[in-house]
Every structure is written in structure tokens, then in C-alpha cells.
C-alpha positions as CSV (number, residue, x, y, z in Angstrom):
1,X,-8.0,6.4,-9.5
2,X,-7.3,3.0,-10.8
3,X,-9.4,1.4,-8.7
4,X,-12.0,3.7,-9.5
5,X,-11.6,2.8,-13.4
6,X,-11.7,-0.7,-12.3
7,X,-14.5,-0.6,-10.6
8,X,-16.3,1.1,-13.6
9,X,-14.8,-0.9,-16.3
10,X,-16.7,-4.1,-14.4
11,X,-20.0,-2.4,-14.0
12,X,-19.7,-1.8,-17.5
13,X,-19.1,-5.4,-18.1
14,X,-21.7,-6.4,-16.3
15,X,-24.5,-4.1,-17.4
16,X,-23.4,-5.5,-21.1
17,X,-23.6,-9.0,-19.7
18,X,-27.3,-8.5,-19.0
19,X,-28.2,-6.1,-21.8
20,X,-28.6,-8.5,-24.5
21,X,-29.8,-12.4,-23.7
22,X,-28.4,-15.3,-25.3
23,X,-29.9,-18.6,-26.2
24,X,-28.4,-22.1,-26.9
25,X,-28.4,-22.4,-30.6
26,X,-27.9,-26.6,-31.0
27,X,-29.7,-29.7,-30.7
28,X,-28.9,-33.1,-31.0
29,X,-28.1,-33.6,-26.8
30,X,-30.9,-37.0,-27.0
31,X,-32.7,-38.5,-29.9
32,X,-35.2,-37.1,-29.5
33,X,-34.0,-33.5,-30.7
34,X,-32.0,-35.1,-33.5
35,X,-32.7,-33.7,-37.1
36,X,-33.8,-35.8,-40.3
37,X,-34.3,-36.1,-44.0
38,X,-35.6,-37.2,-46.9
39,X,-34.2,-37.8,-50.1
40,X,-37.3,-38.4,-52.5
41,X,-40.3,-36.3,-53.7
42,X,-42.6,-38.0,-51.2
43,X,-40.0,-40.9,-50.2
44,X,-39.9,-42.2,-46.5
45,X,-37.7,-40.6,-44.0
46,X,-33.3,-41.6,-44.5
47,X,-32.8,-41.4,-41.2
48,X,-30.5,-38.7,-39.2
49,X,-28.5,-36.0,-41.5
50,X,-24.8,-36.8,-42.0
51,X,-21.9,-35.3,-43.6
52,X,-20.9,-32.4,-41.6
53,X,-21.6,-28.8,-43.5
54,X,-24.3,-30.1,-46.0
55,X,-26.8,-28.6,-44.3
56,X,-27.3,-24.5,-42.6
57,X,-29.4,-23.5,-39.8
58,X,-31.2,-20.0,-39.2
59,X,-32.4,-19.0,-36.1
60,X,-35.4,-16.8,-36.2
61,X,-36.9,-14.9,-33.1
62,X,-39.9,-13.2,-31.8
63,X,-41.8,-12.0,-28.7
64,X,-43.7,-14.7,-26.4
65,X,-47.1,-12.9,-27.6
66,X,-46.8,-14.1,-31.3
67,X,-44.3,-16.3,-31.9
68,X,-46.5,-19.8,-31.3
69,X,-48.7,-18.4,-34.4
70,X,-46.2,-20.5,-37.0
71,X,-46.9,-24.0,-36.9
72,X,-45.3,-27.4,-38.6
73,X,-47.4,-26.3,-41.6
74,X,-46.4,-22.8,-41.8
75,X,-44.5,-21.0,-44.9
76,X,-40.8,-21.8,-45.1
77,X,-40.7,-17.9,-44.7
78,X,-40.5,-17.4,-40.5
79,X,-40.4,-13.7,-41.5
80,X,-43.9,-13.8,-42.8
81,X,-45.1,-15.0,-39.7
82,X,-44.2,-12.7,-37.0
83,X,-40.5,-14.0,-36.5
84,X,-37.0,-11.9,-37.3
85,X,-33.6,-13.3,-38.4
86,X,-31.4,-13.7,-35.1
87,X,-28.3,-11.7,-36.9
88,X,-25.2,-11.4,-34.9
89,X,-21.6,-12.6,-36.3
90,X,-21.1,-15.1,-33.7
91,X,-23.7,-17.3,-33.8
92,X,-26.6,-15.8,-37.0
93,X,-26.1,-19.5,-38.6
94,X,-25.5,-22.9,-37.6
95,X,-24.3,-26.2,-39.8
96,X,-24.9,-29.8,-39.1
97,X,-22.0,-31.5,-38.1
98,X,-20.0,-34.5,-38.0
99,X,-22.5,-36.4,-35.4
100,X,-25.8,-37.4,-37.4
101,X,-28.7,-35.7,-36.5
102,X,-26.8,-32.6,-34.9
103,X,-26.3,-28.9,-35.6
104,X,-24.1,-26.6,-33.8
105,X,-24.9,-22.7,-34.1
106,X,-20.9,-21.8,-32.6
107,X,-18.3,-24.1,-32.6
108,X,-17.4,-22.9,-29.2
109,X,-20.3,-22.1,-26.8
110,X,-23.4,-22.9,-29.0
111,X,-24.3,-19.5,-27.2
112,X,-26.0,-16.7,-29.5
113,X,-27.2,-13.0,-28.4
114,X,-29.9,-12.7,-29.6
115,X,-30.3,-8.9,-29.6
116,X,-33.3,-6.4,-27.9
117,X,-33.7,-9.3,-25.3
118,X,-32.5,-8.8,-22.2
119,X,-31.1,-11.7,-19.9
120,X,-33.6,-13.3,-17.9
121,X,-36.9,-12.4,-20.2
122,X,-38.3,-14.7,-22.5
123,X,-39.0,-15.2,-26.5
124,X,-40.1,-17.6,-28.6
125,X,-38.1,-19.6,-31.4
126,X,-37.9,-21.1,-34.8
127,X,-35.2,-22.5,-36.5
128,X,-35.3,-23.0,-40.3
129,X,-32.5,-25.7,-42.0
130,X,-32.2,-26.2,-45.4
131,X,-29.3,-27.9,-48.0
132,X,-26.2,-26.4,-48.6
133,X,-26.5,-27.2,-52.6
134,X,-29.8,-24.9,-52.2
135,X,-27.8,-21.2,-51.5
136,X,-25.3,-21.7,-48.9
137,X,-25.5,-20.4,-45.4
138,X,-27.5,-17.0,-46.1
139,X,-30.9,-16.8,-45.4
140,X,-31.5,-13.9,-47.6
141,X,-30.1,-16.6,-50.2
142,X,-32.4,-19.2,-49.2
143,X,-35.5,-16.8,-49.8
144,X,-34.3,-15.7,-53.3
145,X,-34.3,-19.4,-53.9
146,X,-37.6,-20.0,-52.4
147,X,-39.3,-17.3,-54.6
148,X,-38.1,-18.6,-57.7
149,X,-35.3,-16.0,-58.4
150,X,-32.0,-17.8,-56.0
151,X,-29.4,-19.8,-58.5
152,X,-29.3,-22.7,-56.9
153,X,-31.5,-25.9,-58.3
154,X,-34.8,-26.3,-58.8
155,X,-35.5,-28.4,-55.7
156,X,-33.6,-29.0,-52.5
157,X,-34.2,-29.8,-48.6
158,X,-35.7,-27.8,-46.3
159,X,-37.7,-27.6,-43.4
160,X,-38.3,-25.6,-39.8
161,X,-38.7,-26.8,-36.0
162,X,-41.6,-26.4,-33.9
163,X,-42.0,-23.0,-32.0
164,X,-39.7,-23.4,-29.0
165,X,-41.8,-20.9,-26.5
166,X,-41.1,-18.6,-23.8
167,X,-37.6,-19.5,-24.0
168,X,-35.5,-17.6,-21.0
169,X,-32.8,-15.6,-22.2
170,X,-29.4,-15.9,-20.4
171,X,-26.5,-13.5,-19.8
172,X,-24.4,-12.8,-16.4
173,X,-25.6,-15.0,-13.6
174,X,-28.4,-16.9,-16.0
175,X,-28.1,-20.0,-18.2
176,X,-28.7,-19.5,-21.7
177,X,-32.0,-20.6,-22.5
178,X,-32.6,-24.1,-24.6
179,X,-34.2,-24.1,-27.4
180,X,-35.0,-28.0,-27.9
181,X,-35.2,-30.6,-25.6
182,X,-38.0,-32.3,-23.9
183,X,-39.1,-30.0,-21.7
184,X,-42.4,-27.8,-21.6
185,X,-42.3,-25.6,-24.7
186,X,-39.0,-26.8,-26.1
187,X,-38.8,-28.1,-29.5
188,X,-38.2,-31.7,-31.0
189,X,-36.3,-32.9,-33.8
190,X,-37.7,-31.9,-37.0
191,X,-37.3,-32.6,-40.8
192,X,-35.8,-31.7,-43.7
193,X,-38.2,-32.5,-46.8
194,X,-37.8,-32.7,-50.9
195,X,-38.8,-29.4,-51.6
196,X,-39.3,-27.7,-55.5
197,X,-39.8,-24.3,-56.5
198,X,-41.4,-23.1,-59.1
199,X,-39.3,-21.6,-61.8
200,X,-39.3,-17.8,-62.8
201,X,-40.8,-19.0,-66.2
202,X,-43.8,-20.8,-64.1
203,X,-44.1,-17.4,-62.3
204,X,-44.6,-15.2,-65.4
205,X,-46.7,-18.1,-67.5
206,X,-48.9,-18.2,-63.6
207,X,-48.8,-14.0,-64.0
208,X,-49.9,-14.0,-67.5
209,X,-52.9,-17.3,-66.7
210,X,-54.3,-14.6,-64.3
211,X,-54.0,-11.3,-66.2
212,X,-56.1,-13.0,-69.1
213,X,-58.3,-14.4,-66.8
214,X,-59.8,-11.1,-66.1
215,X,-59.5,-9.8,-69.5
216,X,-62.2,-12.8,-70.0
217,X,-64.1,-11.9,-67.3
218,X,-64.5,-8.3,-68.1
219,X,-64.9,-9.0,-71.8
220,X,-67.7,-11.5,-70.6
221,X,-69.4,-8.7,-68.6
């Protein structure tokens, strides 16, 4: 009977162990992957970012089909392009650390499941990095702020990778996938830019611009 429960309780493992993928949620491993800032409104590049925990990292996921739709040029938003917040306790954020030019998404492994992908299939990948002083590491933070409506300052540093694509998925007997590198379809380094939002005041002057704007027009007509 034991072995019996043995026997299940490893085929249970298992099946879990392939059930969800996992990727590699890091980069920094050559120079080429290493992140970098800017500290100006249109100022040259600093160099690598330093000073472990002043910047987060989001990792963002969708199928192979759609995911290379977001480009450098893209909204800060991955969501309004197709992607989903990767959101598991483990690994759902990552912060720079004390190496310049590096994040780490788990202290540990770097590994994050990245669930309703199964090991050995394939997504694509964006990761989104902005400063700490902006909303801390929440993304749903980080959007508030983006909009206009977040408490943190009116400007801050943020930016998002290239679309690492058709990224295997690992769990059991596969490597978890890469996201940057070198390689065909990984993603390079990227940058984190001077970045201002518009305040809630600019919204509602922008709302009423517009609303009398067609009160004009319809007077006009």
C-alpha cells in the first residue's frame, strides 16, 4: 500500500512539474543584455543601473501568435497590447541588484511559472522596469501612476525590453526558457528613460479643451 501511495504521490509530482512552464526571469549574464538609464529629460545615456532595489521589473506574457505586435515604441501599457501580467508569488516581480546593469526576478532560481503554459511550449515576452520612487514594485501601481492618478512624482524612469519570442517553457526534464541573451528571438538590454506624466489637472483642463471644442463646432453648424 505504501508503495502504491508512493508511486502516486510521484506521478503527481511529475504531472505538476509539467503542468505549468517556467521561464528565466533575469538578465545581465553578458553586456549585451545589461540594462540602462537616463537621468535627464532628453540627456544621454548614464551608463548601467546601480544601487540594488531602485528599480522593479514586471514580466508580461502572451501567446507566440501576438506577442511580437509590441515594439520599442509601444505604450508603457504591455496590457494594451496583447500581453498579461506573469502573477505568481515567487517570481511576479524582479529588482535590479547590486551588479550594474542586472535584475533578478527570484533571488534563488531566477525561475518563474508562468501559468496556462505548459512545459515544453512556447510564448512570447516583455518585461517592463521602471523606478522605485515612481510606485514601488506593483504594476497595478505603476499604471495608476502612468494615467495620471498614482502618488508618486510627476516624472520618473521607465521603459520595456524588446519582445523575447517563442520562448520554450521549461518544467520536469526541460530547461527554463531564456528570455534575453543573444540568441534568435531573445531580447537585448534595454533602457530606462525620463519619463512625465501629465497631471490629473492637465487631464480635466485636456477634457474640458475638447468638450468645448464641439460645443464650437455645433454652435458653428
Amino acid at each position: 500500500m505504501k508503495k502504491l501511495l508512493t508511486i502516486a504521490l510521484l506521478g503527481a509530482a511529475v504531472s505538476l512539474s509539467y503542468g505549468q512552464g517556467s521561464v528565466n526571469f533575469s538578465a545581465g549574464a553578458v553586456p549585451a543584455t545589461r540594462l540602462w538609464t537616463n537621468q535627464s529629460l532628453g540627456g544621454p545615456s548614464t551608463g548601467q543601473i546601480n544601487g540594488a532595489g531602485q528599480y522593479y521589473f514586471a514580466l508580461f506574457v502572451a501567446p507566440s501568435t501576438t506577442g511580437t505586435n509590441y515594439s520599442l515604441s509601444s505604450s508603457l501599457d504591455p496590457t494594451a497590447n496583447g500581453f498579461t501580467l506573469v502573477n505568481t508569488p515567487l517570481g511576479a516581480y524582479g529588482t535590479n541588484t547590486a551588479a550594474v546593469g542586472r535584475f533578478n526576478g527570484n533571488p534563488t532560481t531566477d525561475g518563474t511559472i508562468v501559468a496556462g503554459y505548459a512545459a515544453g511550449t512556447t510564448a512570447d515576452f516583455v518585461v517592463l522596469g521602471w523606478s522605485a520612487s515612481v510606485a514601488g514594485p506593483d504594476y497595478n501601481a505603476f499604471r495608476a501612476w502612468l494615467n495620471g492618478s498614482g502618488a508618486g512624482p510627476a516624472f520618473g524612469w521607465a521603459g520595456h525590453s524588446s519582445v523575447a519570442e517563442n520562448v520554450q517553457l521549461g518544467g520536469g526534464l526541460i530547461p527554463q526558457g531564456t528570455l534575453f541573451g543573444g540568441g534568435a528571438g531573445q531580447a537585448s538590454g534595454f533602457g530606462l528613460v525620463y519619463t512625465v506624466i501629465p497631471e490629473p489637472a492637465s487631464f480635466a483642463l485636456a477634457g474640458l479643451g475638447a468638450a468645448a471644442l464641439v460645443i464650437f463646432r455645433r454652435r458653428k453648424v
